[in-house]
C-alpha positions as CSV (number, residue, x, y, z in Angstrom):
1,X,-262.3,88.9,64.3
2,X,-260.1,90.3,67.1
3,X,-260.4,93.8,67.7
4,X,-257.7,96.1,68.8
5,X,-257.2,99.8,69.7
6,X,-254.2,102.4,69.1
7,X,-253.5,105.5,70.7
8,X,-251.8,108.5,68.8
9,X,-251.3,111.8,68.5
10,X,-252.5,114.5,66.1
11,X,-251.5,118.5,66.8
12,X,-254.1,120.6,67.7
13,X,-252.5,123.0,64.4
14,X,-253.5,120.0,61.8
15,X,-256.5,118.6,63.4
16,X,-259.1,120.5,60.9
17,X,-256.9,119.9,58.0
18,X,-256.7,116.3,58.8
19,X,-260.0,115.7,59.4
20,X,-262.0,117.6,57.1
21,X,-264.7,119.8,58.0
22,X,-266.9,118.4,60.2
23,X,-264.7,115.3,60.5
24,X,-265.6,114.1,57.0
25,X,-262.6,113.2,55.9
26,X,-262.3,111.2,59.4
27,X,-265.5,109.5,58.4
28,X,-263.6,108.4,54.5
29,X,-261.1,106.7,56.7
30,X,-263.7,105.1,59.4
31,X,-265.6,103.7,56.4
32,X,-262.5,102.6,53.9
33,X,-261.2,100.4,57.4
34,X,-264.2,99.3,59.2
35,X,-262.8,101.3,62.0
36,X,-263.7,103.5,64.9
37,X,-261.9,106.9,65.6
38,X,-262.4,108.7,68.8
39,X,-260.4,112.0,68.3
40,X,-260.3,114.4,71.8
41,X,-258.4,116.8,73.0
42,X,-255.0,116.5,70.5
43,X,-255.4,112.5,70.8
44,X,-257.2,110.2,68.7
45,X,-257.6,106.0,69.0
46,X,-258.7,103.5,66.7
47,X,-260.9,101.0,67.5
48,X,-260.9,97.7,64.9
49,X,-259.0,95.3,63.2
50,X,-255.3,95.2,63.6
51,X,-255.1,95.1,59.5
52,X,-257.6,98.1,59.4
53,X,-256.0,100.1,62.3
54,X,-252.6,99.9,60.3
55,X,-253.9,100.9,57.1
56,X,-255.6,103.8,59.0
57,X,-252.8,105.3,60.6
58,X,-250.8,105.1,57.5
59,X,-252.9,107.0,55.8
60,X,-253.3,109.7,59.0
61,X,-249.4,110.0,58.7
62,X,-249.2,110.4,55.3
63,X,-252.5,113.2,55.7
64,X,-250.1,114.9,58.9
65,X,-246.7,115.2,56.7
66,X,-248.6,116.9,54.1
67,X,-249.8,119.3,55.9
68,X,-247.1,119.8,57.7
69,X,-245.6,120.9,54.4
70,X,-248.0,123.6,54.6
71,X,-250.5,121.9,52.2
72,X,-254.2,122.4,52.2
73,X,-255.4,118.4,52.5
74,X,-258.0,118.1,49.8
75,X,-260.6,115.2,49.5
76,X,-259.2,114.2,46.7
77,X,-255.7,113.5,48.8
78,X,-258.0,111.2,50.9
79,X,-259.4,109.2,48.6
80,X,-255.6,108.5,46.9
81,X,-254.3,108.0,50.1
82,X,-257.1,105.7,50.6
83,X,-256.4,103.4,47.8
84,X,-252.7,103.9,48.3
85,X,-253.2,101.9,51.3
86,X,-254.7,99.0,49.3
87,X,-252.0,98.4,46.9
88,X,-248.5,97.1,47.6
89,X,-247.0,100.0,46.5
90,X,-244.2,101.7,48.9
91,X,-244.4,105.4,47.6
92,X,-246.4,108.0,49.5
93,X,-248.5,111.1,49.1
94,X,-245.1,112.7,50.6
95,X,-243.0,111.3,48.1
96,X,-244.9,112.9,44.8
97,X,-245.6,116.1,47.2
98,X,-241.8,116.7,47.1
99,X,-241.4,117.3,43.6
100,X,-242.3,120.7,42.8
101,X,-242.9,122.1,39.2
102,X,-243.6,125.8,39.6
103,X,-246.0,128.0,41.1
104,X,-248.9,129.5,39.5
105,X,-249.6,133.1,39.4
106,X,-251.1,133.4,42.4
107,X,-248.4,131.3,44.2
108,X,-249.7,128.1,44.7
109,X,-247.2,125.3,44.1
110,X,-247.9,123.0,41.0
111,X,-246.9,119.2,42.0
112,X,-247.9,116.1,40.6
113,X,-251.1,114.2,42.9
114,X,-250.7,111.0,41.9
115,X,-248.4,108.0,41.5
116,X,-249.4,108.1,37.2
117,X,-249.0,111.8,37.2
118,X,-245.5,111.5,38.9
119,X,-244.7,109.0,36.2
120,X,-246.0,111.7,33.4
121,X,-243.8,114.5,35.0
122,X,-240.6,112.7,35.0
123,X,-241.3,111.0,31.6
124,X,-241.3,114.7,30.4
125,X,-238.1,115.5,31.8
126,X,-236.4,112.3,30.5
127,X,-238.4,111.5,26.9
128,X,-237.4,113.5,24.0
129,X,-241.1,113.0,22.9
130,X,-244.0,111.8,25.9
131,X,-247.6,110.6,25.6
132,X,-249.9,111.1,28.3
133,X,-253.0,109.0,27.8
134,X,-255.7,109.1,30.0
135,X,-259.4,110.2,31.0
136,X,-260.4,113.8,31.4
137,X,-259.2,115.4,34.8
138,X,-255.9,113.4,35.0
139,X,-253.9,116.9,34.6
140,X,-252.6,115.6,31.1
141,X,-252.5,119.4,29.6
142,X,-252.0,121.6,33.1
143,X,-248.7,119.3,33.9
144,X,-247.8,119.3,30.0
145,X,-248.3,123.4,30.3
146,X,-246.3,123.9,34.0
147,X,-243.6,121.5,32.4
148,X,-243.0,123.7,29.2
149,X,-243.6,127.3,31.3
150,X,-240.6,125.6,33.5
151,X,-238.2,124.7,30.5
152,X,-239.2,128.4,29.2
153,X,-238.3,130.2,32.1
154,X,-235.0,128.6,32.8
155,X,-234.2,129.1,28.9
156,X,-234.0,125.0,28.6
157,X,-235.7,126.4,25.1
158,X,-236.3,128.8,23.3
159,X,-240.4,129.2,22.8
160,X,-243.4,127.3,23.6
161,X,-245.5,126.1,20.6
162,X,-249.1,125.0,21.7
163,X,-251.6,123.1,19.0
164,X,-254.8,121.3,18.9
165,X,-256.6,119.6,16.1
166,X,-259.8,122.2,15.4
167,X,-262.5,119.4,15.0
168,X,-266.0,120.0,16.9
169,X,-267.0,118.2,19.6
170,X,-269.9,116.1,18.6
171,X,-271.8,119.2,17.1
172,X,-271.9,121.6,14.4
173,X,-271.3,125.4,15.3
174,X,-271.7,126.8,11.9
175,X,-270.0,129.9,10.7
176,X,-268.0,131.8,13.3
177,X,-267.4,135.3,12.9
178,X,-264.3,137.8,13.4
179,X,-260.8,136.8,10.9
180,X,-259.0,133.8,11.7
181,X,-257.6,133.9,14.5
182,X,-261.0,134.4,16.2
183,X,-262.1,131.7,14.5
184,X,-259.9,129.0,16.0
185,X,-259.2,130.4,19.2
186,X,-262.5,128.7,20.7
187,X,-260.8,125.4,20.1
188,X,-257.6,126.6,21.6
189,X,-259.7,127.9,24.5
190,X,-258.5,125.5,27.2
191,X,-254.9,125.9,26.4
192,X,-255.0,129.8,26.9
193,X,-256.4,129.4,30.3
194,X,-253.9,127.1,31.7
195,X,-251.5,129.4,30.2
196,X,-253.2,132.5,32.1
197,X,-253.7,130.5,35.0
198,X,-249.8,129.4,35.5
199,X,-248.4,132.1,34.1
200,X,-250.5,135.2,34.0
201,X,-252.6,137.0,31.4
202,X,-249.7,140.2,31.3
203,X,-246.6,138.0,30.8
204,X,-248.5,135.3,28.5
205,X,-249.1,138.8,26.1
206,X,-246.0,140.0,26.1
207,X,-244.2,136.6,25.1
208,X,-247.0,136.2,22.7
209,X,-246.4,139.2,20.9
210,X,-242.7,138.9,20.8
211,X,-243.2,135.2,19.2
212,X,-241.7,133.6,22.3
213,X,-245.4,131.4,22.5
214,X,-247.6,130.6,20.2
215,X,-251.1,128.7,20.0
216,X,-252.2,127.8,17.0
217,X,-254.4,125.1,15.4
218,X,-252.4,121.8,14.4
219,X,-253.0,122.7,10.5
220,X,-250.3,125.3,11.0
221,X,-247.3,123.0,11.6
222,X,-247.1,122.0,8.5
223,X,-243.9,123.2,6.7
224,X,-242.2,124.2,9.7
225,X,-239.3,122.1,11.5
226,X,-239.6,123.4,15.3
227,X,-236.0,123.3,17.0
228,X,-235.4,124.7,20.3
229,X,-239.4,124.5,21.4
230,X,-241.4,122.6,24.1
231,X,-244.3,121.5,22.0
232,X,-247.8,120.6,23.2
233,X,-250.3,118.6,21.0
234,X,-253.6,118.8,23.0
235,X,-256.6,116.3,22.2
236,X,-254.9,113.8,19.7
237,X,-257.1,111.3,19.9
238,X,-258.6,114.0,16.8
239,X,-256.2,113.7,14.8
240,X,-256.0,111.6,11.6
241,X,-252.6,109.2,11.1
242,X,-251.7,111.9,8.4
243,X,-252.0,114.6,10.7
244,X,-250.0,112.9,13.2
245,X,-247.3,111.8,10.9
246,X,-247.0,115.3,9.6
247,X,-246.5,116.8,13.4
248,X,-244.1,114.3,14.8
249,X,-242.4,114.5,11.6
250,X,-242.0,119.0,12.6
251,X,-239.3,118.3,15.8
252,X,-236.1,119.2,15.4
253,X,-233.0,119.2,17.1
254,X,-233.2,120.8,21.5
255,X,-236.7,120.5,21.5
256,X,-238.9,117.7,23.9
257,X,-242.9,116.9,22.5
258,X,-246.3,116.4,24.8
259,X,-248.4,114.6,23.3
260,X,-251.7,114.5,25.1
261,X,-255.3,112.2,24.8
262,X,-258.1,110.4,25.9
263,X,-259.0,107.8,23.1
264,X,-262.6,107.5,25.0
265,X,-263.3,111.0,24.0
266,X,-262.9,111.1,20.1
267,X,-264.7,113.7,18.0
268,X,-263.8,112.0,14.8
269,X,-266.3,111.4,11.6
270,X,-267.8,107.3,12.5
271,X,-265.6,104.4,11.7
272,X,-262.3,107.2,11.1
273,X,-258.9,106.2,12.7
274,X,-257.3,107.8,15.4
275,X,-254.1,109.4,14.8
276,X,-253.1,108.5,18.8
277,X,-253.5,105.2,18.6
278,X,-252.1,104.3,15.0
279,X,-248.7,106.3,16.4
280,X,-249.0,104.8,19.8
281,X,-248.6,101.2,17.8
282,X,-245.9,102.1,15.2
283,X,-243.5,104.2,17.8
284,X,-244.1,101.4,20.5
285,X,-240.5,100.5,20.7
286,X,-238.4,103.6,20.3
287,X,-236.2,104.3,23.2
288,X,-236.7,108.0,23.6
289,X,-240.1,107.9,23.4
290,X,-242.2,107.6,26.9
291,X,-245.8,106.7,27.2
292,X,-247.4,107.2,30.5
293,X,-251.3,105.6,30.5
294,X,-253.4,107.6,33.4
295,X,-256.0,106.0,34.6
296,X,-259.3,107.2,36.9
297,X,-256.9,106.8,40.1
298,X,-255.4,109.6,38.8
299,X,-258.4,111.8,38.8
300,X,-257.9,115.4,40.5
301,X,-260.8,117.2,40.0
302,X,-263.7,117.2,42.0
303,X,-264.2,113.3,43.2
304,X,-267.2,112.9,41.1
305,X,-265.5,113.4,38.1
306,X,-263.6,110.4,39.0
307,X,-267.1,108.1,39.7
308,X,-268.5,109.6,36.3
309,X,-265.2,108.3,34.4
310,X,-265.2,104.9,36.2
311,X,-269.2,104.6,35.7
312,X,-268.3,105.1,31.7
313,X,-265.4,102.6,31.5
314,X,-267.4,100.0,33.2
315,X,-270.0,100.8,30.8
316,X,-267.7,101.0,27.6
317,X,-266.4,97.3,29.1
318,X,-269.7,95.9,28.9
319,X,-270.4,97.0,25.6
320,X,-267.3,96.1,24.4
321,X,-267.6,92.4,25.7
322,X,-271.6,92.3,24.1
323,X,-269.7,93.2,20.8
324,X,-267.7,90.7,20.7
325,X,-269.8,88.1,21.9
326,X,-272.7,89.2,19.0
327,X,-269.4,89.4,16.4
328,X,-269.0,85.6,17.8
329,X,-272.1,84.7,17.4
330,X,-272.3,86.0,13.5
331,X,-269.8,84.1,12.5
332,X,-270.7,80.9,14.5
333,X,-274.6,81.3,12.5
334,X,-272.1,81.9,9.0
335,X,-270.6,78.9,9.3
């Protein structure tokens, strides 16, 4: 294979950021390419391919614009770069880094990471009702949260309603003590501290007590019809088809739904149907209605986290295929 070698230029200011501590990130890239990077004094070359030295510098320049933009490069922005690179795709790290949210508490910016979260955001601003679907750390609830804290602050509506089915995950607590309300809060636990987290423990009690948001456990939507309101329905993939009905059946008129889940993570009784995916089959075709299916590309916690979730899906793929090659069998020995 014929081997080439490109010159460029990386400021001294972005060098670290680029490259990672102790050039790990540098190393990602070497190994992704099969490609050599000699990086001295403010200039680096690449030494390999001609296919691997273009997808390389791609991804440097895409690394150099974002932090240019002031942004910390993460590993995770790597990786994604990284597999950016193999698809045919035209959009950039850039591209999603330019659409900004809000800012947390403690001022960093919240933007979408990934190409499927982009999709999630901007279903949310167009879809009266949106389901994001996908494996844990995909940002499902955070975005959901930063989306609604938006629409609240620039009075798009009028409160924030956040609910979760309160189902046990996989184990039995027993009795919990305190009145109600300290009864469910465990379950509504990760809501509270993305709400804390974007928009501060001080301003999240104040609109609390004055009504403005409320958490509460899905059993107390029914009755209500919810107008003006960015609702949240966190972990429906615990939901029965009743349950589900009954929710979607509370909006009312100047209000937009998030709908969130990961149907490989159900905490349902054996052999019970999912409320997510009986809804996700009946409201397939309804126009304002978006469904955006994350997968573990779209992964933005630590980079394990992505490996465990692609180690499980490869596994639940086995399994699935041995299923239905023993169902096969059975019925082949029946007849």
């Amino acid at each position: 294979m014929n081997s080439s070698e490109l010159i460029f230029e990386i400021p001294f200011e972005h060098e670290q950021n680029i490259f990672g501590e102790f050039d790990s990130y540098l190393r990602k890239v070497e190994n992704a390419f099969h490609v050599s990077v000699i990086a001295r004094d403010g200039k680096c070359k690449i030494l390999g391919n001609p296919s691997g030295i273009d997808k390389a510098m791609t991804v440097f320049n895409q690394l150099l614009e974002l932090s240019e933009r002031n942004n910390r490069i993460t590993e995770q922005n790597v990786d994604y770069a990284i597999s950016l690179s193999f698809t045919e795709n035209e959009s950039s790290l850039c591209d999603i880094d330019k659409d900004l949210i809000c800012h947390a508490i403690n001022g960093r910016p919240i933007k979408p990471k990934t190409l499927g979260q982009k999709e999630y955001v901007d279903l949310i601003r167009d879809k009266m009702i949106t389901f994001g679907i996908g494996p844990a750390g995909t940002g499902k609830t955070y975005l959901a949260m930063a989306m609604a804290i938006t629409a609240f602050k620039n009075k798009e509506v009028e409160r924030i309603i956040l609910t979760r089915p309160a189902i046990e995950a996989g184990e039995k607590l027993g009795f919990l003590p305190g009145d109600l309300q300290s009864k469910v809060d465990p379950y509504l636990r990760p809501l509270y501290d993305a709400l804390y987290n974007i928009m501060g423990a001080d301003t999240f009690m104040k609109n609390m007590e004055r009504g403005l948001i409320e958490v509460a456990p899905l059993a107390y939507m029914r009755g209500r019809t919810l107008d003006n309101a960015f609702i949240i329905l966190d972990e429906a993939q615990n939901t029965t088809p009743a349950q589900m009905k009954m929710f979607l059946t509370r909006i009312g008129f100047s209000s937009k739904v998030v709908v969130t889940g990961d149907n490989s993570q159900k905490d349902l009784p054996p052999r019970a149907t999912s409320g997510l995916d009986v809804a996700l089959k009946v409201l397939n075709n309804i126009e304002d209605i978006g469904v955006c299916r994350l997968t573990s590309l779209d992964v933005v916690r630590h980079p394990l986290v992505q490996k465990i979730v692609r180690a499980y899906e490869e596994y639940e793929k086995k399994q699935q295929i041995k299923s239905t090659k023993a169902s096969a069998y059975k019925k082949r020995r029946k007849n």
